[in-house]
C-alpha positions in Angstrom: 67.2 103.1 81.0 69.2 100.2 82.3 72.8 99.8 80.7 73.5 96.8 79.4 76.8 94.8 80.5 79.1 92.5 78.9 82.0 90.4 80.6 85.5 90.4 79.1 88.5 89.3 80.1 90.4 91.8 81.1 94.4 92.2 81.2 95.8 95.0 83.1 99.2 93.9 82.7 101.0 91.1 81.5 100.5 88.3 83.6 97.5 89.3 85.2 93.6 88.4 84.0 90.6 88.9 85.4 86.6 88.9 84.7 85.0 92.2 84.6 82.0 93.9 83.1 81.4 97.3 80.9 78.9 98.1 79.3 78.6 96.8 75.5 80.1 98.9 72.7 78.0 101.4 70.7 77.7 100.5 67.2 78.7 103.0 64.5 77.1 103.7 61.4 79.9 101.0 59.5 79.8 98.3 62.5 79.1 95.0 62.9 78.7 94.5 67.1 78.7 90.5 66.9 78.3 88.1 69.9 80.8 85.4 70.3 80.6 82.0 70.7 84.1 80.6 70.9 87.7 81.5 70.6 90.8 79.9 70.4 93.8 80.5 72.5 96.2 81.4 69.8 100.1 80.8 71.0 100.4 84.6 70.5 97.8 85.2 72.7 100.2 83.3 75.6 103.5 85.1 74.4 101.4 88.7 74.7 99.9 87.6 77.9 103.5 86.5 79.3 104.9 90.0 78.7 106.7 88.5 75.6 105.8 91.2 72.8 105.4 94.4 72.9 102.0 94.7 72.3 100.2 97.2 74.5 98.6 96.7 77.7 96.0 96.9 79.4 93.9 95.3 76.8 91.7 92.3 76.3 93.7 89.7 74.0 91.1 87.3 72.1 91.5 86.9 67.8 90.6 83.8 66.9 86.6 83.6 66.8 82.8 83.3 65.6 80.0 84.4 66.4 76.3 86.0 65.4 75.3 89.3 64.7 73.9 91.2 67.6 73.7 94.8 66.0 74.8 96.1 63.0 75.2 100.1 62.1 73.0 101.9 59.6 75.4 101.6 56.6 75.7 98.3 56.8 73.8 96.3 54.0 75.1 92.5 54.1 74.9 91.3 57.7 71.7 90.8 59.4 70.8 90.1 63.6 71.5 86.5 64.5 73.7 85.7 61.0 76.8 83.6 61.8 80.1 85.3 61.6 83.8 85.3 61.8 85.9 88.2 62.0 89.3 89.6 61.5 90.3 91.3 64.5 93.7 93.1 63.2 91.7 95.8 60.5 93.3 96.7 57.7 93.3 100.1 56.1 92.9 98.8 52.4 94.6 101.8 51.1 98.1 101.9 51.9 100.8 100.4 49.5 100.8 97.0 51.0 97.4 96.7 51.0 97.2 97.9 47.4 99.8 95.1 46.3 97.8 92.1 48.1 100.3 92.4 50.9 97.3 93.3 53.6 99.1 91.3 55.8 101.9 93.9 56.4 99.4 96.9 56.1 101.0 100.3 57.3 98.2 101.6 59.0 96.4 98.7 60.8 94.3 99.3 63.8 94.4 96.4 66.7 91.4 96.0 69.0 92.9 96.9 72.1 89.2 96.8 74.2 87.7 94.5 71.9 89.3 91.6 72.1 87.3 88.6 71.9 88.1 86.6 75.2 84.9 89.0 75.9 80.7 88.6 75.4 80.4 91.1 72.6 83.0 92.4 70.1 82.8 95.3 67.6 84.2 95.3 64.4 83.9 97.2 61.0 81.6 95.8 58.4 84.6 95.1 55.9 86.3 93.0 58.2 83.5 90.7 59.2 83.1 87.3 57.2 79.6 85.8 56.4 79.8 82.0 57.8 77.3 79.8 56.3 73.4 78.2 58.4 74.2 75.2 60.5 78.3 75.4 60.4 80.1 74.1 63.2 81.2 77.3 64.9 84.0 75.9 66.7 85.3 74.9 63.3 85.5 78.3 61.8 87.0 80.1 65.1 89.9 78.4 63.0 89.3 80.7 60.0 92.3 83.4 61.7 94.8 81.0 62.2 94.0 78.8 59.0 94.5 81.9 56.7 98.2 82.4 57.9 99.3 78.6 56.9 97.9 78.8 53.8 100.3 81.9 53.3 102.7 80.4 54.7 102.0 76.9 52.4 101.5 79.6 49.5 105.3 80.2 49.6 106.9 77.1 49.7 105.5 76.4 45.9 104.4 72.7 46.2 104.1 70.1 43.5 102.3 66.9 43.6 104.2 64.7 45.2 106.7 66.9 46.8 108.0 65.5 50.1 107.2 68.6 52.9 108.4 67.9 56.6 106.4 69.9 58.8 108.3 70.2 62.4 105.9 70.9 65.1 102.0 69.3 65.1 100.5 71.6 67.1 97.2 72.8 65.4 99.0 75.0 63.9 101.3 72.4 62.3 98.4 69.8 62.0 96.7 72.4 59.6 100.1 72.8 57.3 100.4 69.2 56.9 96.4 69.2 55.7 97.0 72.1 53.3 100.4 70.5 51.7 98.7 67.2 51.0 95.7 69.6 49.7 98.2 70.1 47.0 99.4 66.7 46.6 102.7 66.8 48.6 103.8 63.5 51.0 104.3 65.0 54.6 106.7 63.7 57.1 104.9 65.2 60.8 107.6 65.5 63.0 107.2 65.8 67.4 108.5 64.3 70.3 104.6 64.3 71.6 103.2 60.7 71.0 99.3 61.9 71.0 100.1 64.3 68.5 102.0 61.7 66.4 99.4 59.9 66.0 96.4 62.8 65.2 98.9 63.3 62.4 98.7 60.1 61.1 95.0 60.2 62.0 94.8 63.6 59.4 96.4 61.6 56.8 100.2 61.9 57.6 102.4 59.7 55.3 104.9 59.2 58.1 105.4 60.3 61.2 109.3 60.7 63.0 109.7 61.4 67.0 113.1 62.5 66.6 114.5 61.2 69.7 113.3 57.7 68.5 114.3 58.2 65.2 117.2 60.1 63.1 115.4 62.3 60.9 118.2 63.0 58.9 118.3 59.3 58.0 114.6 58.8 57.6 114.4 61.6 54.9 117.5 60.2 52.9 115.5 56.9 53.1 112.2 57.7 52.0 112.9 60.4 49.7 116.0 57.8 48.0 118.7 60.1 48.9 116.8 63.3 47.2 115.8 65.0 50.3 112.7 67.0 51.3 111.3 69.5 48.8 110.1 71.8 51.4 109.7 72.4 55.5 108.3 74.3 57.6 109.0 75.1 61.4 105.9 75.4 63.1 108.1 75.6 66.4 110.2 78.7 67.5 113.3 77.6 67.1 116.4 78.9 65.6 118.6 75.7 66.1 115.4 73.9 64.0 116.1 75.9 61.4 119.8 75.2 61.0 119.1 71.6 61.4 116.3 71.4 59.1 118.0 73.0 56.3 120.8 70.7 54.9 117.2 67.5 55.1 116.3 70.0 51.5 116.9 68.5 47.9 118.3 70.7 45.6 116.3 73.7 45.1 113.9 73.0 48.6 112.4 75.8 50.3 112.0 76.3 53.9 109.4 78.2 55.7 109.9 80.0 58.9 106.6 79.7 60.6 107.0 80.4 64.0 107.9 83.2 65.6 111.4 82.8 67.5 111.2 84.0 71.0 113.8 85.4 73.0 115.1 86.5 69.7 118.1 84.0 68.1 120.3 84.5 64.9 120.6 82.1 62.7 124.6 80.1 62.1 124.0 78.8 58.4 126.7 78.3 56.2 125.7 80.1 53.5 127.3 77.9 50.5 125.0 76.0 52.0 122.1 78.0 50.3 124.1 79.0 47.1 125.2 75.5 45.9 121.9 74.3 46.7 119.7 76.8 45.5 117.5 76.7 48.6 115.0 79.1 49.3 114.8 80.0 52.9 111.4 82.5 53.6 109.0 83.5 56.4 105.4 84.3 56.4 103.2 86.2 59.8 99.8 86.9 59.7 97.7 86.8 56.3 95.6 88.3 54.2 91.6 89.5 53.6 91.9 86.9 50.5 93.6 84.0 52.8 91.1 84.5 55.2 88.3 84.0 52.3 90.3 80.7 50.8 90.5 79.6 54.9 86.8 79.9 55.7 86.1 77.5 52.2 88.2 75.3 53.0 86.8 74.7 56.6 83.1 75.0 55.6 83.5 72.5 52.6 85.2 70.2 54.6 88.3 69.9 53.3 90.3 70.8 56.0 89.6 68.9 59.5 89.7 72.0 62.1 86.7 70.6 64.5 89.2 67.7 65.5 91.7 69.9 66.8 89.4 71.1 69.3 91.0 68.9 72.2 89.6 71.2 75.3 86.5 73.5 75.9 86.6 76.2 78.8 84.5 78.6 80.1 85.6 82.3 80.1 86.2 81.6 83.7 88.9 79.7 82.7 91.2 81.6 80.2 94.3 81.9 82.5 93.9 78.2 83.2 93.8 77.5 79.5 96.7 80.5 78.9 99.1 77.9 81.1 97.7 74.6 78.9 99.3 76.0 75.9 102.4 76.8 77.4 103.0 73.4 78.8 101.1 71.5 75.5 98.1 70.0 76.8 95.9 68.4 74.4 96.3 70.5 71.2 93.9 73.5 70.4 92.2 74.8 73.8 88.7 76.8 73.2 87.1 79.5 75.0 83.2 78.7 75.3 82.2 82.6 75.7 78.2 82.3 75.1 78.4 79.0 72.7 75.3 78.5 70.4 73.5 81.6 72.2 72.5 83.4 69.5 70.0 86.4 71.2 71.6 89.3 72.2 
């Protein structure tokens, strides 16, 4: 009997990628083997690949994806051969105390897919971690489902009111996605960049301004539009301590600020803290999300109410991952996509 291969893209070390073939997994009884279509190069994905993290090598990086069902195990009972699917690739024990308080994001026990990554043909994953995508969605769409799921935890914290003003500083995918979600509940965004293309997809998404800061003051332009009140919230979708500090004293009384991005090499942060006291700001972070953000993200894409599919600004072939590793770290275009097997639904 002839074994059947996959390609994956495989890192032995930081810094260094290349095609190779095994064979495909074997499915256990709880599995869900599921062949995938496209994946997004996550900014993570660059910082791990750049030796930047201390995630564990070799491995084959890949998280944000969709795909169809190839083979499923025999306990599964709600997934079928050539059904569309997303997946979360970090698993989640369900059973520790974060888990048990909703917190599955910081789950004490979670288990990483270091050979299953899915810059790869074929990934395997168990059946309670697997997400049913509906007949006929745009695939490339929901490969946003992963990265979706963290901003709304992220927008989650930061409380919004209709009509809040929210400055979101960075309009990368990432932060065109925040910006969709805050006016999802009714807040006026300021999108702030120095990148002119991504300017204006923010005002094409529905931004109520837009501010390239070395054009414009932004401390000014808040004072201005918000009539000397300030911003109600931010978020820095950019790692960067000095953004923080600068972004802070733009709040109103009582604004809350979201650190978004992870800050890397690590900074500290020089803020006055009367600064927070007098003010009553509220200054949080949120990483990664949870099974019911992931749930709430997949809606949202699938009903149409948030515009992922535009983000899409270039398509590679596997080939090409290294290629599209170095497009994120210089931002080209704005979310790059892996084409692994596309619409190729037959194992």
């Amino acid at each position: 009997m002839t074994t059947q291969l996959m390609r994956h893209m495989w890192c032995e070390k930081p810094g260094e990628v290349e095609l190779r073939q095994r064979p495909i997994f074997d499915v256990g009884d709880n599995d869900v083997l599921i062949k995938i279509a496209y994946t997004g190069i996550c900014p993570w994905d660059v910082r791990a690949f750049s030796g930047k993290s201390s995630v564990a090598f070799p491995r084959v990086l890949g998280h944000e994806s969709s795909g169809y069902v190839a083979a499923v195990g025999k306990n599964v009972k709600h997934f079928q051969v050539g059904q569309p699917v997303t997946a979360d690739c970090i698993i989640k024990c369900g059973v520790c105390k974060a888990c048990r308080r909703n917190k599955g994001n910081r789950c004490l026990n979670p288990t990483y897919l270091q050979y299953g990554g899915a810059y790869a043909d074929y990934t395997l994953i168990p059946e309670k971690s697997v997400h049913p995508v509906k007949p006929g969605a745009d695939m490339k769409a929901v490969a946003f489902m992963e990265p979706l799921s963290c901003v709304l935890r992220g927008q989650d914290m930061l409380r919004l009111y209709p009509d809040d003003v929210e400055i979101v500083l960075g309009l990368g995918p990432i932060g065109l996605m925040h910006m969709q979600v805050a006016r999802r509940f009714g807040a006026k965004v300021i999108g702030v960049d120095l990148i002119p293309a991504r300017l204006e997809k923010a005002r094409e998404l529905g931004a109520d301004w837009t501010v390239n800061p070395k054009e414009t003051n932004l401390a000014e332009f808040v004072k201005e539009v918000t009539d000397g009140w300030g911003a109600d919230a931010a978020v820095i979708a950019v790692g960067s301590a000095r953004l923080v500090e600068q972004t802070l004293p733009l709040l109103a009384p009582g604004g809350r600020l979201n650190i978004f991005a992870g800050i890397y090499p690590k900074d500290e942060l020089r803020i006055d803290p009367n600064l927070i006291h007098y003010n009553e700001y509220i200054l949080t972070g949120s990483a990664d999300s949870t099974p019911e953000n992931m749930h709430r993200a997949l809606g949202l894409i699938q009903d149409g109410l948030i515009d992922t599919a535009s983000l899409v600004s270039h398509i590679l072939p596997l080939e090409e991952l290294e290629r599209g590793f170095e497009m994120v770290r210089n931002a080209e275009g704005l979310k790059i996509m892996i084409e692994v097997n596309g619409e190729q639904r037959n194992a």
